[in-house]
N, CA, C and O atoms as a CHARMM CRD file, in Angstrom:
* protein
*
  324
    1    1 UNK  N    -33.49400 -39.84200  60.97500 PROA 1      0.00000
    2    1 UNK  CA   -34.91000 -39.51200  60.90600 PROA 1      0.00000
    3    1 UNK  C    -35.04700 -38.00600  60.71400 PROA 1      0.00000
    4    1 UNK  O    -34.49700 -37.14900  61.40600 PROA 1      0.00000
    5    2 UNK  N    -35.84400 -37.81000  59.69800 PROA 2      0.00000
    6    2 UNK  CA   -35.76900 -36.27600  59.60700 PROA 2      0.00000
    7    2 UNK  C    -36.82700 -36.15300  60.31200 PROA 2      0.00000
    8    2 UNK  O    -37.66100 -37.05700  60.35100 PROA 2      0.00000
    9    3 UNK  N    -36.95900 -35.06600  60.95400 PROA 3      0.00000
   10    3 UNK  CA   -38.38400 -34.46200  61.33000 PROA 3      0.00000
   11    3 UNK  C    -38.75000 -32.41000  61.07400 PROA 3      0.00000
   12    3 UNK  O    -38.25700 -31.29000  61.20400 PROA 3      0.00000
   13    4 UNK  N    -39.59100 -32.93600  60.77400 PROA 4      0.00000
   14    4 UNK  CA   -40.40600 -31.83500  60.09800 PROA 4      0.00000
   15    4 UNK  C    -40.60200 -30.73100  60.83200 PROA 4      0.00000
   16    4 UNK  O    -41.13800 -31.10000  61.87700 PROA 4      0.00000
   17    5 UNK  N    -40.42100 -29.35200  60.83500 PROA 5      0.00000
   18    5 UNK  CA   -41.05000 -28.51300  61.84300 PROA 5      0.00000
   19    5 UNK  C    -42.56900 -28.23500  61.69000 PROA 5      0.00000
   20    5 UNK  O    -43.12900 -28.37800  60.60300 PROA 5      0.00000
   21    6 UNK  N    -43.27500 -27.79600  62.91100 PROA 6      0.00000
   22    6 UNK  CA   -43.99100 -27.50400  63.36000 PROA 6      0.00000
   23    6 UNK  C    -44.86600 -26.46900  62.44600 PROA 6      0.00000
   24    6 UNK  O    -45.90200 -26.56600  61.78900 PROA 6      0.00000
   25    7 UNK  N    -43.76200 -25.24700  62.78200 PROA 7      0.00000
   26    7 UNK  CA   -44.60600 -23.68300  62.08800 PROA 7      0.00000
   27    7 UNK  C    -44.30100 -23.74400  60.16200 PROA 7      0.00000
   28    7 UNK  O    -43.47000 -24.21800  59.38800 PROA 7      0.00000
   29    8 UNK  N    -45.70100 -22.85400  60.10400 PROA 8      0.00000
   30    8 UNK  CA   -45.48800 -23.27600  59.04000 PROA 8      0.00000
   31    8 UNK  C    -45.85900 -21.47000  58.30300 PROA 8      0.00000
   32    8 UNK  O    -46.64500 -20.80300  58.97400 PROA 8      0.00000
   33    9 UNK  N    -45.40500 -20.94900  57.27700 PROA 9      0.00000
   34    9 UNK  CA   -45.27700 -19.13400  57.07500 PROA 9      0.00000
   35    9 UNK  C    -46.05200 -19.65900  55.43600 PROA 9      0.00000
   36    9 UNK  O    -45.63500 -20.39500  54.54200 PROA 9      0.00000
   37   10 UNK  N    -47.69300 -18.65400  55.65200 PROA 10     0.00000
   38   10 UNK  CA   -48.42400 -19.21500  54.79700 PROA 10     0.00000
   39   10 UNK  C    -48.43300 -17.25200  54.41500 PROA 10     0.00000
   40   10 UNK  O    -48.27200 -16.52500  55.39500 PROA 10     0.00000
   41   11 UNK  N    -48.57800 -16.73400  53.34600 PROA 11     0.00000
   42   11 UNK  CA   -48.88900 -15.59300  52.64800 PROA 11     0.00000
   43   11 UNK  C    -50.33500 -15.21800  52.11000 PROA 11     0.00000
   44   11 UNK  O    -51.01500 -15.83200  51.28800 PROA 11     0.00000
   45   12 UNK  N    -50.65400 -13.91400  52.86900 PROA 12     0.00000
   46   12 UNK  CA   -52.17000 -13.61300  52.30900 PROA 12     0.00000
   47   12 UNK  C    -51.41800 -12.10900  51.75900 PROA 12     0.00000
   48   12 UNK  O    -50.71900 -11.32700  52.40200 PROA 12     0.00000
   49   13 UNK  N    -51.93500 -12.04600  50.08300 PROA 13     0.00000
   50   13 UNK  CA   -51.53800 -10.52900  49.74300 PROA 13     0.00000
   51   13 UNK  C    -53.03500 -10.20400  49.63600 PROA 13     0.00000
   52   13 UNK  O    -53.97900 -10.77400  49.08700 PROA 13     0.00000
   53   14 UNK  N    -52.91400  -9.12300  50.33200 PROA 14     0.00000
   54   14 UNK  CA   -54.31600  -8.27000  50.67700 PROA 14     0.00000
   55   14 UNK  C    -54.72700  -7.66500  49.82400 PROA 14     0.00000
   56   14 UNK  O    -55.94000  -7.45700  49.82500 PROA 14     0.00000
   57   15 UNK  N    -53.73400  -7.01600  48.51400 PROA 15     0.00000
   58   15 UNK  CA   -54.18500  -5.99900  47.89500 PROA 15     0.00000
   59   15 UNK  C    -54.89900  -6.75900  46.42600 PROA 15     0.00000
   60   15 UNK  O    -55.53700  -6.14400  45.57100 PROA 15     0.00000
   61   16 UNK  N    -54.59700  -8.22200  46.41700 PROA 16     0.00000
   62   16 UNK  CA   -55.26000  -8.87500  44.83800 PROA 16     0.00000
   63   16 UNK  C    -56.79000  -9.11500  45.32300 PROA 16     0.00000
   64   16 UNK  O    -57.45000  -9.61100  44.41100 PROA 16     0.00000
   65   17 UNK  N    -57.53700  -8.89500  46.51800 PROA 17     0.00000
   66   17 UNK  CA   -58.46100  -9.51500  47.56900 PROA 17     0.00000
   67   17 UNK  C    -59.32900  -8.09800  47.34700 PROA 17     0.00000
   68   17 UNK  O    -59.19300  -6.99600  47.87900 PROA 17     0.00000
   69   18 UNK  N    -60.10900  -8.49500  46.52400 PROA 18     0.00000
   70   18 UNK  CA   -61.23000  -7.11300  46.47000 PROA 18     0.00000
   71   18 UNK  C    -61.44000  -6.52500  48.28000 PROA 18     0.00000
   72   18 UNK  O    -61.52600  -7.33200  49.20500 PROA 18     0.00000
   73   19 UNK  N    -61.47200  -5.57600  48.40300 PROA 19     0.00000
   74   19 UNK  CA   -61.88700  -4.69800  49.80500 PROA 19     0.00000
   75   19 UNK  C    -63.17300  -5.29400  50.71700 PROA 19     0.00000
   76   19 UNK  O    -63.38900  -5.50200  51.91100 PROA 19     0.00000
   77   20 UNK  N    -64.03500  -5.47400  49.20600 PROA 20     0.00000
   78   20 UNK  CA   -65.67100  -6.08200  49.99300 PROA 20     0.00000
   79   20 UNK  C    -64.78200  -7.60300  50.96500 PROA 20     0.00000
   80   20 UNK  O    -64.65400  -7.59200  52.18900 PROA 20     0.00000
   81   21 UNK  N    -64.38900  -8.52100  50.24700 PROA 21     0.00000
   82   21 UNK  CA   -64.20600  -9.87700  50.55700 PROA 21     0.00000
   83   21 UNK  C    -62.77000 -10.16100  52.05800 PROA 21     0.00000
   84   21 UNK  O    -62.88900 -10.93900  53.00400 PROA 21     0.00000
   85   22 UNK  N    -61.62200  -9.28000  51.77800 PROA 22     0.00000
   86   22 UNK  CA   -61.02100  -9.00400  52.54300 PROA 22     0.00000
   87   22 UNK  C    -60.91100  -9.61300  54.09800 PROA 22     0.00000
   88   22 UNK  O    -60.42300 -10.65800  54.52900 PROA 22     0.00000
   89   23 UNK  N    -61.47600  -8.66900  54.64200 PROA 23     0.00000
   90   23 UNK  CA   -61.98900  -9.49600  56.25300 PROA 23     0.00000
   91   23 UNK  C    -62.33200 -10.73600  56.20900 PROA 23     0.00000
   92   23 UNK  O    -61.61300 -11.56000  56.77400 PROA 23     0.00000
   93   24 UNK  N    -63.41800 -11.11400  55.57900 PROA 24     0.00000
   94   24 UNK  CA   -63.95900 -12.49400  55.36800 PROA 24     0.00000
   95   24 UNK  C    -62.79700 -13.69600  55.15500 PROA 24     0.00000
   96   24 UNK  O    -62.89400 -14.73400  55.81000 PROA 24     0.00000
   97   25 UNK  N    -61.83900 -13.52400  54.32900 PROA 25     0.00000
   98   25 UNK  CA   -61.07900 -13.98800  53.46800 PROA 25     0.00000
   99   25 UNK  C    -59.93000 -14.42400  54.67800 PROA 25     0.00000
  100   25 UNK  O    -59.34000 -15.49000  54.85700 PROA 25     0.00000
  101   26 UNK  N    -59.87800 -13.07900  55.45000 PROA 26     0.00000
  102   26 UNK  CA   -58.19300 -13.30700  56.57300 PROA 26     0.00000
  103   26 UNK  C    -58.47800 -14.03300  57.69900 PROA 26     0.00000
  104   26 UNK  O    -57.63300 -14.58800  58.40200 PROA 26     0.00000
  105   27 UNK  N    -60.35400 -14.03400  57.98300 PROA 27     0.00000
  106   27 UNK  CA   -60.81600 -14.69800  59.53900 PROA 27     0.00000
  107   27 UNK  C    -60.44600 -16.12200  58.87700 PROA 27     0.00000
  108   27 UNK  O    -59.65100 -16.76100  59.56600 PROA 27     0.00000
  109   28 UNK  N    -60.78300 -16.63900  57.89800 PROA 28     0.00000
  110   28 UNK  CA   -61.00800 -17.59400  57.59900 PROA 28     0.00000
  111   28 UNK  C    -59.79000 -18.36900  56.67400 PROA 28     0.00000
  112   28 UNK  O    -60.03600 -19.38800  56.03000 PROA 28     0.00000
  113   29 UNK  N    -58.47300 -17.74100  56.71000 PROA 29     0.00000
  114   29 UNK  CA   -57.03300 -17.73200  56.44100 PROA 29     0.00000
  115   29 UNK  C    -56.63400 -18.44400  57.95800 PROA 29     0.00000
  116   29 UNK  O    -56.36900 -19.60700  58.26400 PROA 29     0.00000
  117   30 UNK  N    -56.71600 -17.26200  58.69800 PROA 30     0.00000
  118   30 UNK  CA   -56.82400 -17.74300  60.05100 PROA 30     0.00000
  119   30 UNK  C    -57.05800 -18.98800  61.27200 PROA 30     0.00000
  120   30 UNK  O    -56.45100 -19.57200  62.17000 PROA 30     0.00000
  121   31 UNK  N    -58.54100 -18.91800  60.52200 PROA 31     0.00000
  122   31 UNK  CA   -59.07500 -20.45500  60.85600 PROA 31     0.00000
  123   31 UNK  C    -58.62100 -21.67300  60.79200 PROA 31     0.00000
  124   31 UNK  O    -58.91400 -22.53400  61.62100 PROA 31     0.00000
  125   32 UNK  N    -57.76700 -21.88200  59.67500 PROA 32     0.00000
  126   32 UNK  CA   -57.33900 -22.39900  58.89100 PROA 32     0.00000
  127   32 UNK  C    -55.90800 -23.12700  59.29900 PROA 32     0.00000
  128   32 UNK  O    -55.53900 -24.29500  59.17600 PROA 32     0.00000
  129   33 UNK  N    -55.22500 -21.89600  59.85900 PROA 33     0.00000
  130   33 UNK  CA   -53.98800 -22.61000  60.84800 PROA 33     0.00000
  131   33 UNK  C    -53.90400 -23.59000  61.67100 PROA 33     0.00000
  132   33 UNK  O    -54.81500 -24.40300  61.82800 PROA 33     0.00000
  133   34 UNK  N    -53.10200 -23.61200  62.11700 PROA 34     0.00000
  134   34 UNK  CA   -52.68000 -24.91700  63.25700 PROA 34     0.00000
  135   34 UNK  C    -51.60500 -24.04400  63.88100 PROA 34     0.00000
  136   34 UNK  O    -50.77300 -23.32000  63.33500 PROA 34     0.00000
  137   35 UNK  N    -51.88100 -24.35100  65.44300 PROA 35     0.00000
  138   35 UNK  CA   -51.25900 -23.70300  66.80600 PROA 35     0.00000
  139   35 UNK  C    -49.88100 -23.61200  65.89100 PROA 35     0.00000
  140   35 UNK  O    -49.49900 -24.58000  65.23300 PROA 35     0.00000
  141   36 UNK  N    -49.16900 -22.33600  65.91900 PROA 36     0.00000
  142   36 UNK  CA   -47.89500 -22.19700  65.55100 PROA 36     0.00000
  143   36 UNK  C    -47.62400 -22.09800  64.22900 PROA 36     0.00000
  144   36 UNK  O    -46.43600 -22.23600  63.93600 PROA 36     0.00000
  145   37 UNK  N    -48.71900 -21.81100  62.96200 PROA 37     0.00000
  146   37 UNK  CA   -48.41900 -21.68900  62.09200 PROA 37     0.00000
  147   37 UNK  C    -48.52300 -19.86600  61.92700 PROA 37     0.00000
  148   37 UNK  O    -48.95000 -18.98700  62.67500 PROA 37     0.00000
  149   38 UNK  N    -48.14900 -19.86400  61.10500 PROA 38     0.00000
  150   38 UNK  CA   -47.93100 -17.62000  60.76500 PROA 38     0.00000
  151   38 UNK  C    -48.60200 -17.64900  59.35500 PROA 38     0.00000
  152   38 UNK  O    -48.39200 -18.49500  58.48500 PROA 38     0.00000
  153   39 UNK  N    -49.63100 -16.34200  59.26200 PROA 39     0.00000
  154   39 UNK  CA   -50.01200 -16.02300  58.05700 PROA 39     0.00000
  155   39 UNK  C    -49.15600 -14.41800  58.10200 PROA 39     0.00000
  156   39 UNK  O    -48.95400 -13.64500  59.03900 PROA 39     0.00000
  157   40 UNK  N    -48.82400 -14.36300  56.79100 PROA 40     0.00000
  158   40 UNK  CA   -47.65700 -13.26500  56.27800 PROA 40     0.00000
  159   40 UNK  C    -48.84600 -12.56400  55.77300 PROA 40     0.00000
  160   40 UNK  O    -49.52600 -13.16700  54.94200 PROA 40     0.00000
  161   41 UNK  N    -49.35500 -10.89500  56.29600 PROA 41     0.00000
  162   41 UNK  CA   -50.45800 -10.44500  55.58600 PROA 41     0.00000
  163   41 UNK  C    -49.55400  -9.14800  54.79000 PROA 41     0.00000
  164   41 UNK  O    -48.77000  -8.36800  55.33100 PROA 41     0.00000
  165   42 UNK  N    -49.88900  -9.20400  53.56000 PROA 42     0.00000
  166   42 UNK  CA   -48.90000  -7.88700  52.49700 PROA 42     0.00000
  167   42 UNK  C    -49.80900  -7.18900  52.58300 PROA 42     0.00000
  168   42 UNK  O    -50.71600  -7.72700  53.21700 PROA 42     0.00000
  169   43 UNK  N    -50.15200  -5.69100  52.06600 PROA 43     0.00000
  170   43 UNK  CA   -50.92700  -4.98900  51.75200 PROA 43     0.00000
  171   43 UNK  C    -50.00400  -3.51200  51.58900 PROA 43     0.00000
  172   43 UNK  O    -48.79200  -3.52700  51.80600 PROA 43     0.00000
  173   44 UNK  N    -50.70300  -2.29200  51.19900 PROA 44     0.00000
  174   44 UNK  CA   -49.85500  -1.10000  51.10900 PROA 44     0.00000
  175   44 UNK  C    -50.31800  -0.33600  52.44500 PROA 44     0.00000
  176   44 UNK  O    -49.44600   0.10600  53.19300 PROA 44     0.00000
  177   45 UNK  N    -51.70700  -0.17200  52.76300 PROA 45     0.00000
  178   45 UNK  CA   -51.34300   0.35800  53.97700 PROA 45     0.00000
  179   45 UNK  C    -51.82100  -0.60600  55.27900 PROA 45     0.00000
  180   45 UNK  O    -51.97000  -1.82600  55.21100 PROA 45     0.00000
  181   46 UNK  N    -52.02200   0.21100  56.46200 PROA 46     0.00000
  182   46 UNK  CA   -51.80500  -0.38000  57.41200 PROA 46     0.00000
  183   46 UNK  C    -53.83100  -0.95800  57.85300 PROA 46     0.00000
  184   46 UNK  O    -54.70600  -0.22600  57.39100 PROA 46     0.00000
  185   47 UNK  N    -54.06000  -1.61300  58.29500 PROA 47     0.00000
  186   47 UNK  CA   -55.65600  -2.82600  57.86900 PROA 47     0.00000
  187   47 UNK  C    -56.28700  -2.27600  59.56800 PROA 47     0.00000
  188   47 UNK  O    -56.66700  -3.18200  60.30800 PROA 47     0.00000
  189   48 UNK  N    -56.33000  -1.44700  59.86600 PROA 48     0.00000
  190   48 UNK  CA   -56.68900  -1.11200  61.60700 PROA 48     0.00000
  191   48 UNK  C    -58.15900  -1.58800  61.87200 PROA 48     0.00000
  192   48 UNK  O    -58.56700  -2.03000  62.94600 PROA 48     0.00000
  193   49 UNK  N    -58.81200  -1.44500  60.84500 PROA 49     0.00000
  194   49 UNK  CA   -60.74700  -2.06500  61.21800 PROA 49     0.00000
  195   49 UNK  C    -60.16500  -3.28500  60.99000 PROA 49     0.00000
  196   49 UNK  O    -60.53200  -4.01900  61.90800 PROA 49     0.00000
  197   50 UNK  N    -59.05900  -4.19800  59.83100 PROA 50     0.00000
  198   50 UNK  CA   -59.32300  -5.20500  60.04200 PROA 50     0.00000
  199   50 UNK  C    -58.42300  -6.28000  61.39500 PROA 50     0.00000
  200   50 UNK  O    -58.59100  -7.46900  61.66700 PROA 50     0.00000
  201   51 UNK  N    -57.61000  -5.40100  61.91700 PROA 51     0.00000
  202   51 UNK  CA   -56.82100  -5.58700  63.05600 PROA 51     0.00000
  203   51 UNK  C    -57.56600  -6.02900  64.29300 PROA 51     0.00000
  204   51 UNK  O    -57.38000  -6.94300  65.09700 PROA 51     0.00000
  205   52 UNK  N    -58.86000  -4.66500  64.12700 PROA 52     0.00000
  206   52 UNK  CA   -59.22000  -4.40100  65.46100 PROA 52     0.00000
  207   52 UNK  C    -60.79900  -5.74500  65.63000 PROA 52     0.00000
  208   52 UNK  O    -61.37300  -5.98200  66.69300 PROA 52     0.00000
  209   53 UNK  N    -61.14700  -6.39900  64.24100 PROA 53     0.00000
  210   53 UNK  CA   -62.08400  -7.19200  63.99700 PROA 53     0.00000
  211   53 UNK  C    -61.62600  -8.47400  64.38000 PROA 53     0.00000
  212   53 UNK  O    -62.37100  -9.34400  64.83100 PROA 53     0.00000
  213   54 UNK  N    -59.85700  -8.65800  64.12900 PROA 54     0.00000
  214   54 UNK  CA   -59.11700 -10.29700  64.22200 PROA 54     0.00000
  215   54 UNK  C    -58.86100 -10.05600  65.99600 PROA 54     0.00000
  216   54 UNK  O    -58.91200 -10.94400  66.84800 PROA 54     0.00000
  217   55 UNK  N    -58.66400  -9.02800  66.15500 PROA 55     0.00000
  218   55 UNK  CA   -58.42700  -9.02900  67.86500 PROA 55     0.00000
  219   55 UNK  C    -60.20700  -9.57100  68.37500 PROA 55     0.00000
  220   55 UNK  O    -60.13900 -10.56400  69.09900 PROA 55     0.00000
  221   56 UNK  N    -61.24900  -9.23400  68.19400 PROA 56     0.00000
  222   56 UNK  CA   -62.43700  -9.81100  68.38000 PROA 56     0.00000
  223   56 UNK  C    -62.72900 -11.02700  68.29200 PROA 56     0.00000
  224   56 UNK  O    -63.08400 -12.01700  68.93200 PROA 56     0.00000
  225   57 UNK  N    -62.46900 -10.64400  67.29800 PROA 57     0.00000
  226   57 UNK  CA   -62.83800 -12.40500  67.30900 PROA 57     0.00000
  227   57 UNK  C    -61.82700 -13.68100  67.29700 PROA 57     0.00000
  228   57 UNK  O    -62.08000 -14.86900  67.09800 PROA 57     0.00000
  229   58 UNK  N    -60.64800 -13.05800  67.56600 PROA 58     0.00000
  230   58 UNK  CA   -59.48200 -14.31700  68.23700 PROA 58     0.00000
  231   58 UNK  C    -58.83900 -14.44400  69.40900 PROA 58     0.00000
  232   58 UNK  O    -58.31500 -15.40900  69.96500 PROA 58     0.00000
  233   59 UNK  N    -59.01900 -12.82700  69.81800 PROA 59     0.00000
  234   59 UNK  CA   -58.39100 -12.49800  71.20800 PROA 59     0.00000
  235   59 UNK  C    -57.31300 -13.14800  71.45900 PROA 59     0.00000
  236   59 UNK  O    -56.51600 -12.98900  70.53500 PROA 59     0.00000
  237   60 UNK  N    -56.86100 -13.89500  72.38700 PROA 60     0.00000
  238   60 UNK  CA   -55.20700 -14.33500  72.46500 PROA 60     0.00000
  239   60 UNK  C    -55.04900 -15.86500  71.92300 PROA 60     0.00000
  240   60 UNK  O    -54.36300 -16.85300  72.18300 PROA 60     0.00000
  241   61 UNK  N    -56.08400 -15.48500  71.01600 PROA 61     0.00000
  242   61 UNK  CA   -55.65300 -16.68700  70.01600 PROA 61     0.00000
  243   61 UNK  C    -54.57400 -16.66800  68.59500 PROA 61     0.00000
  244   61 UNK  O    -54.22400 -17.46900  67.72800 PROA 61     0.00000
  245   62 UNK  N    -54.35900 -15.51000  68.89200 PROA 62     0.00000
  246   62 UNK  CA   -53.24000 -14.87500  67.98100 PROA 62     0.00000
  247   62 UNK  C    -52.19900 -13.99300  68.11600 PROA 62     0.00000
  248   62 UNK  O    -52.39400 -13.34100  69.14200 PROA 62     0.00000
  249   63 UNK  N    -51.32800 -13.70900  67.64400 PROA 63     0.00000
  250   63 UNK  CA   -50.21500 -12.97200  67.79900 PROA 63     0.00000
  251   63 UNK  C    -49.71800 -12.14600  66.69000 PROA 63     0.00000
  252   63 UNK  O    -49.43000 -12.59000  65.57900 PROA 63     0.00000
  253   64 UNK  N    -49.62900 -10.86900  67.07200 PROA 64     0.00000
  254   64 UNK  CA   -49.55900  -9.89100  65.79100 PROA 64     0.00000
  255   64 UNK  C    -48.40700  -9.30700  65.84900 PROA 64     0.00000
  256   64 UNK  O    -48.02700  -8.74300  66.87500 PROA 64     0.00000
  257   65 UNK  N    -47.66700  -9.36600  64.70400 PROA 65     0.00000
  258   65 UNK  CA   -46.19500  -8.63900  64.65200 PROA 65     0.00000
  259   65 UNK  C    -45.57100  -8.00500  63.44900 PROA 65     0.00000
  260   65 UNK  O    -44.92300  -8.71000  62.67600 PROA 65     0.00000
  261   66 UNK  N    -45.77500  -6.24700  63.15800 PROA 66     0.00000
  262   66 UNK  CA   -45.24800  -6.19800  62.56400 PROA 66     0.00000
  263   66 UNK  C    -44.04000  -5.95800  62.18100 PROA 66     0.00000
  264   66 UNK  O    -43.19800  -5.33800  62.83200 PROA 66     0.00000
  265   67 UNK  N    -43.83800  -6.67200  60.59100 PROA 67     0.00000
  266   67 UNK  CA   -42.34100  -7.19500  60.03600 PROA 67     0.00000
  267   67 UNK  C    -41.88900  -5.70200  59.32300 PROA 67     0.00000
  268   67 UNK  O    -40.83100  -5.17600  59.66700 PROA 67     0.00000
  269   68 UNK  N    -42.59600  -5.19600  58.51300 PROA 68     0.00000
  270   68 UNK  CA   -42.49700  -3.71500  57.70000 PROA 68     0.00000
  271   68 UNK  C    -43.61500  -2.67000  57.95200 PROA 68     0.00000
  272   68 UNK  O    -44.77600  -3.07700  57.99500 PROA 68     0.00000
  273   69 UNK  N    -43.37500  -1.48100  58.10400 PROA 69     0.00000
  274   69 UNK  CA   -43.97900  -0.69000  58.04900 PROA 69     0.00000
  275   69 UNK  C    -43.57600   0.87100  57.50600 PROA 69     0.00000
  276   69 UNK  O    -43.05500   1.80800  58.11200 PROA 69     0.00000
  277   70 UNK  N    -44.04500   0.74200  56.09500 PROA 70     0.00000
  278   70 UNK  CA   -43.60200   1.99200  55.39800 PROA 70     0.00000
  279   70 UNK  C    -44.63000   2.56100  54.55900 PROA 70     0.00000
  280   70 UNK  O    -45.53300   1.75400  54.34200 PROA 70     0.00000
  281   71 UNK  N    -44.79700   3.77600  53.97700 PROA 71     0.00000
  282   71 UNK  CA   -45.52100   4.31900  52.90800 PROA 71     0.00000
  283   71 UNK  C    -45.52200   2.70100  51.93900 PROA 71     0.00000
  284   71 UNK  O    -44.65800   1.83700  51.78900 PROA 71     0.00000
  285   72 UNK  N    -46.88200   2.84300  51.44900 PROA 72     0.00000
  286   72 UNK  CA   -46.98200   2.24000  50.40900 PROA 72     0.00000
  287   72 UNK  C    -46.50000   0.38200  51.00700 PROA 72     0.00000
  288   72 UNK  O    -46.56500  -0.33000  50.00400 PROA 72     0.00000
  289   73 UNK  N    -46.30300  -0.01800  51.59900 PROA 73     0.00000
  290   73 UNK  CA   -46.01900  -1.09400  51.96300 PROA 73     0.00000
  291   73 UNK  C    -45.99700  -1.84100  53.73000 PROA 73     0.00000
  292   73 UNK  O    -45.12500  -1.89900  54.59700 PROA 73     0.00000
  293   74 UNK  N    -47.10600  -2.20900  53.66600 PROA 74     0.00000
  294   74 UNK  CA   -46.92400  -3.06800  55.31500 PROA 74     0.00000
  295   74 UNK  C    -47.16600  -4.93900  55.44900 PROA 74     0.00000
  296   74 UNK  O    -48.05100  -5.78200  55.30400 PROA 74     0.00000
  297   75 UNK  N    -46.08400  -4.85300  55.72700 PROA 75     0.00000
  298   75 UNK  CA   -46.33000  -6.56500  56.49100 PROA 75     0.00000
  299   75 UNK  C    -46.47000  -6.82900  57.43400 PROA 75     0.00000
  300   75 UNK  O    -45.59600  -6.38300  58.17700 PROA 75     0.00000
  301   76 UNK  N    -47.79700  -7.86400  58.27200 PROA 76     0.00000
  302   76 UNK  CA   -47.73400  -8.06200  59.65300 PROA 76     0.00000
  303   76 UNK  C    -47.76700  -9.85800  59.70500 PROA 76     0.00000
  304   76 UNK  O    -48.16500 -10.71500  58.91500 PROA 76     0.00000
  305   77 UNK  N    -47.33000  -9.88100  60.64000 PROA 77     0.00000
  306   77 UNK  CA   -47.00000 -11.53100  60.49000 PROA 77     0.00000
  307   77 UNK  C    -48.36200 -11.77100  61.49100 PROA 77     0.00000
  308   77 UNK  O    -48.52900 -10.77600  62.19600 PROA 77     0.00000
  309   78 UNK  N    -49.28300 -12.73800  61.71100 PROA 78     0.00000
  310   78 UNK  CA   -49.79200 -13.07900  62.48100 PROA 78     0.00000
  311   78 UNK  C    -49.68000 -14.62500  63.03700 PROA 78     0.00000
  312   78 UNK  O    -49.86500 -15.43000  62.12500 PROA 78     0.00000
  313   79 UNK  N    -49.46200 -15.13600  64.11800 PROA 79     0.00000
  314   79 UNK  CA   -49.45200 -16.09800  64.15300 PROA 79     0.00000
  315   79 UNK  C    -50.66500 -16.67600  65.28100 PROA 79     0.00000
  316   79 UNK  O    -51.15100 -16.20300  66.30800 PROA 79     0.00000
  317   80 UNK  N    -50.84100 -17.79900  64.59800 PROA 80     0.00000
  318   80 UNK  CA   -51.79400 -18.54000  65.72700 PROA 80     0.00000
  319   80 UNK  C    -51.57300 -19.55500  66.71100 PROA 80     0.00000
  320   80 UNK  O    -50.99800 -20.62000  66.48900 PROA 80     0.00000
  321   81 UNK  N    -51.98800 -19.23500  67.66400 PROA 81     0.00000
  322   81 UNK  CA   -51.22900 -20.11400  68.99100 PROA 81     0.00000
  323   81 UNK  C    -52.36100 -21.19000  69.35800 PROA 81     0.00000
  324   81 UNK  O    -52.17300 -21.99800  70.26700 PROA 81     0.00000
């Protein structure tokens, strides 16, 4: 019997995501999960209004970790619990 895992690593690239739509776009990326799945967020720099907006309105409904952090390139994994 095979069985399937659980988590599941879904990709939002931030930077093809016009600026206006953005936020809107990641709450609702978000939403979207199931306990234990990870959205992979790309972008070049680092998203702190939109960090400090997903901590609001998910509070420890999520888990933030970032994977890269360099000039020109950041990945943060978020996952939802």
């Amino acid at each position: 019997m095979l069985i399937k895992p659980t988590t599941s690593l879904q990709h939002f690239d931030a930077e093809v995501i016009s600026q206006r739509f953005r936020d809107t776009a990641m709450v609702e990326a978000l939403n979207a999960l199931n306990a234990g799945d990870v959205l992979r967020y790309h972008d070049v720099e680092a998203p702190f209004s939109l960090i400090r907006k997903l901590v609001i309105t998910f509070g420890a409904k999520i888990e933030m970790s970032y994977i890269k952090r360099s000039v020109g390139s950041v990945v943060i994994d978020f996952m939802r619990r």
